[in-house]
N, C-alpha and C positions, 0 to 999 in steps of 0.2 A: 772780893769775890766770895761769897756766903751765901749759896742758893743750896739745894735739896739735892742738887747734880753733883757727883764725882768731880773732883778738880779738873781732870782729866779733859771730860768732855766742856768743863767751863772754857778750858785754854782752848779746846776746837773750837767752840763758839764764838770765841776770841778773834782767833786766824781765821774763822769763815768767812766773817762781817769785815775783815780785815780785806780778804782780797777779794769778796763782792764790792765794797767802795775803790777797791783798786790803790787802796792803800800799798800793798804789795800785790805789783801786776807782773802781768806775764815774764818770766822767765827772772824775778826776783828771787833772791837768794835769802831763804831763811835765816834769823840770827842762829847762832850756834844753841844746843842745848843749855851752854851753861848760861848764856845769856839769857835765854828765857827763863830757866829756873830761877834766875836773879827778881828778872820781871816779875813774875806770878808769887815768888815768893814759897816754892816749892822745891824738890825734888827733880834732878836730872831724870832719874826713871819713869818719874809722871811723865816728866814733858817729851821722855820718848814715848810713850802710848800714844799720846795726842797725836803728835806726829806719825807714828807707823799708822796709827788709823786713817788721819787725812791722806797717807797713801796712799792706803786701800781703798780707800774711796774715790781714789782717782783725782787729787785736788793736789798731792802733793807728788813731786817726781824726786825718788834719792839717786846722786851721780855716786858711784863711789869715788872716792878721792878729790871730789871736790864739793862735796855737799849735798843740799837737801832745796830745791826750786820752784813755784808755784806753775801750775799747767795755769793757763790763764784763759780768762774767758774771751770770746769773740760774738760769734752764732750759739743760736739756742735753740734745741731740739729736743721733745718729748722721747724720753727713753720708752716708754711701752708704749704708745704711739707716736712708733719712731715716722716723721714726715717725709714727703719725697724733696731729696737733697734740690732738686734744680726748683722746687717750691719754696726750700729756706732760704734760695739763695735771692731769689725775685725780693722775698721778702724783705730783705733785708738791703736789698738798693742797689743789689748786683746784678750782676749778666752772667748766666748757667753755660758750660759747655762741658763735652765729655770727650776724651779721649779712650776708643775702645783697645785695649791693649791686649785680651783675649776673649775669642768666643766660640766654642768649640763642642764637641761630643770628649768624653773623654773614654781614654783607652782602656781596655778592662783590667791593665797591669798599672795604671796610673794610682799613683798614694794619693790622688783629691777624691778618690772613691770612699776613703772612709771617712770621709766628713760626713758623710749620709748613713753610714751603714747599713747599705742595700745588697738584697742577695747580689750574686755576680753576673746572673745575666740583665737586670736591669739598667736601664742607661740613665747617666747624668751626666747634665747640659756644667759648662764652668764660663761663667766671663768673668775678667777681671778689669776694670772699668775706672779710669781716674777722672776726678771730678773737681770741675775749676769755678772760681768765683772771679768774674773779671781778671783772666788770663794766667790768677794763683792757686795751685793747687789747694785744694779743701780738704778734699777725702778718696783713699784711695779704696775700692770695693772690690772684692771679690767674694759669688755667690755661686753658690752648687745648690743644681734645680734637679731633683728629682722627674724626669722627662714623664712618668707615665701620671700624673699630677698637674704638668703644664707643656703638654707635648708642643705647643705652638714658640715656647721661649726660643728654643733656636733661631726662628724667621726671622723674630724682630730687628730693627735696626736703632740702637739705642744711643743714635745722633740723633733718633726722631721721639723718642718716648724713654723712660728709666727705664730699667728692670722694676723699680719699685710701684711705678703706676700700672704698671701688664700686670703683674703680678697682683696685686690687690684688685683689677677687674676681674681675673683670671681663673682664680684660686679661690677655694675656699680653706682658711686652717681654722683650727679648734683649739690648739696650745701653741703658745711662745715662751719661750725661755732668751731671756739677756742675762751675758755675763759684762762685764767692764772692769777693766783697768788698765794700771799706766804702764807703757811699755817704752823700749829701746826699739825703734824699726832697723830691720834687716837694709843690708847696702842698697839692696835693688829701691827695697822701699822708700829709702832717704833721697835715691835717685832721681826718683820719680816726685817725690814730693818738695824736692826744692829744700833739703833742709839737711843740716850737719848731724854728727855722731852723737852729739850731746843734748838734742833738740826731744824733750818726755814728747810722747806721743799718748793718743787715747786710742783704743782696743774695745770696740762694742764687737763682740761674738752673739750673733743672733740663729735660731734656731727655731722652726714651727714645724708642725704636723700635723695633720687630718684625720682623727681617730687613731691614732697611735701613729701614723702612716708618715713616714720623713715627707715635709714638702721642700724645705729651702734649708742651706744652712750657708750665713751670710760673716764675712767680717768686713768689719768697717774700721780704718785704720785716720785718725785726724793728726793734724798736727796740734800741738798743745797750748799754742799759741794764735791758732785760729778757728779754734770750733771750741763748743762747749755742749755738753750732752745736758740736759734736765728733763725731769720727771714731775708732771701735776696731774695728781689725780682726787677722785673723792675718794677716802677710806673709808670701803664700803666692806671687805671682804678682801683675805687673802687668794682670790679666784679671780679678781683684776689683774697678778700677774701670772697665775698658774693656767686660766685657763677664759682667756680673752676672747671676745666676741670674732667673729671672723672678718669685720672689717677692720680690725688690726692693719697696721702697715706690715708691710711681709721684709 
């Protein structure tokens, strides 16, 4: 290994191509540090950078007490045009269904109000909406809609349309912002998505608005072993993620 790159990022390079062939696939158990220090011929401290990074980056999941685990690919979805989930799933040779598990106004003393951070008399819509691929849960959504933005979201019946396709006819935004990483899902959430304590999950927190104006703030919750997020774009300009055309996915 003798290229112009930090060791560091040589070993990510390494483990990337590693678990894109699926060399090490879903829910493999990385060698210890010392093992790979041996491998690379480096430094235990290198090959923790590598690894904290590929966490960060949402590719690696640490359990404590029992190691360090690959989120593993399945489905693939543009991160800054994120796709509508019942369109990944056709795509991919599935059959889409949704279970709506809330859809509501919410109350003016409710804490889902400052996901928007809207004055207090304005109203925002909440559903939270779990999403299956041939009868196994995919992704579990919940999004806060600024109502005076997309007064009609309440009607919908989103057994018959997403929230993601209303919304993208609906609305216009002018900024999105994603964040991503790997997380632990809460009881409810492991509940509902068919999966144990120890199961990394992925965490897109999605976020847009309309001349400064909150429209939507969304999280998207997958299991780590059956969704996978990516991003292709042309590098044209840091303004493809700060400040995206309005046909954006919302």
């Amino acid at each position: 290994m003798s290229t112009d790159q930090p060791l560091y990022e040589q070993i990510k390079t390494v483990i990337d191509r590693r678990i894109e062939a699926e060399e090490w696939p879903a829910n493999f158990q990385v060698p210890s540090e010392e093992v790979l220090a041996g491998e690379f011929g480096t430094s235990r401290l290198t090959v923790r950078r590598a690894l904290r990074e590929l966490q960060a980056d949402g590719v690696l999941m640490r359990i404590q007490g029992r190691g360090t685990f690959v989120i593993g690919p399945r489905m693939q979805c543009a991160v800054f045009n994120l796709p509508d989930i019942a369109e990944e799933v056709a795509l991919s040779g599935g059959a889409h269904s949704c279970r709506v598990l809330q859809h509501s106004i919410l109350g003016r003393d409710s804490p889902g109000r400052n996901m928007l951070q809207l004055p207090p008399d304005e109203v925002v819509f909440h559903s939270r909406l779990l999403h299956l691929e041939d009868g196994t849960p995919v992704q579990l959504e919940d999004r806060y809609v600024n109502a005076s933005e997309a007064p009609g979201y309440i009607e919908q019946d989103f057994n018959r349309i997403t929230p993601h396709s209303w919304l993208l006819r609906e609305t216009t935004v002018t900024t999105v912002d994603n964040a991503i990483r790997a997380i632990r899902a809460d009881e409810e959430a492991r509940k509902l998505l068919q999966i144990d304590e120890n199961q990394p999950c992925l965490l897109l927190d999605r976020s847009t608005w309309r001349e400064g104006i909150p429209v939507t703030r969304s999280r998207f919750i997958y299991p780590g072993d059956r969704y996978r997020l990516r991003s292709t774009h042309e590098a044209r300009t840091s303004r493809i993620v700060t400040t995206p055309s309005a046909n954006l996915g919302r």
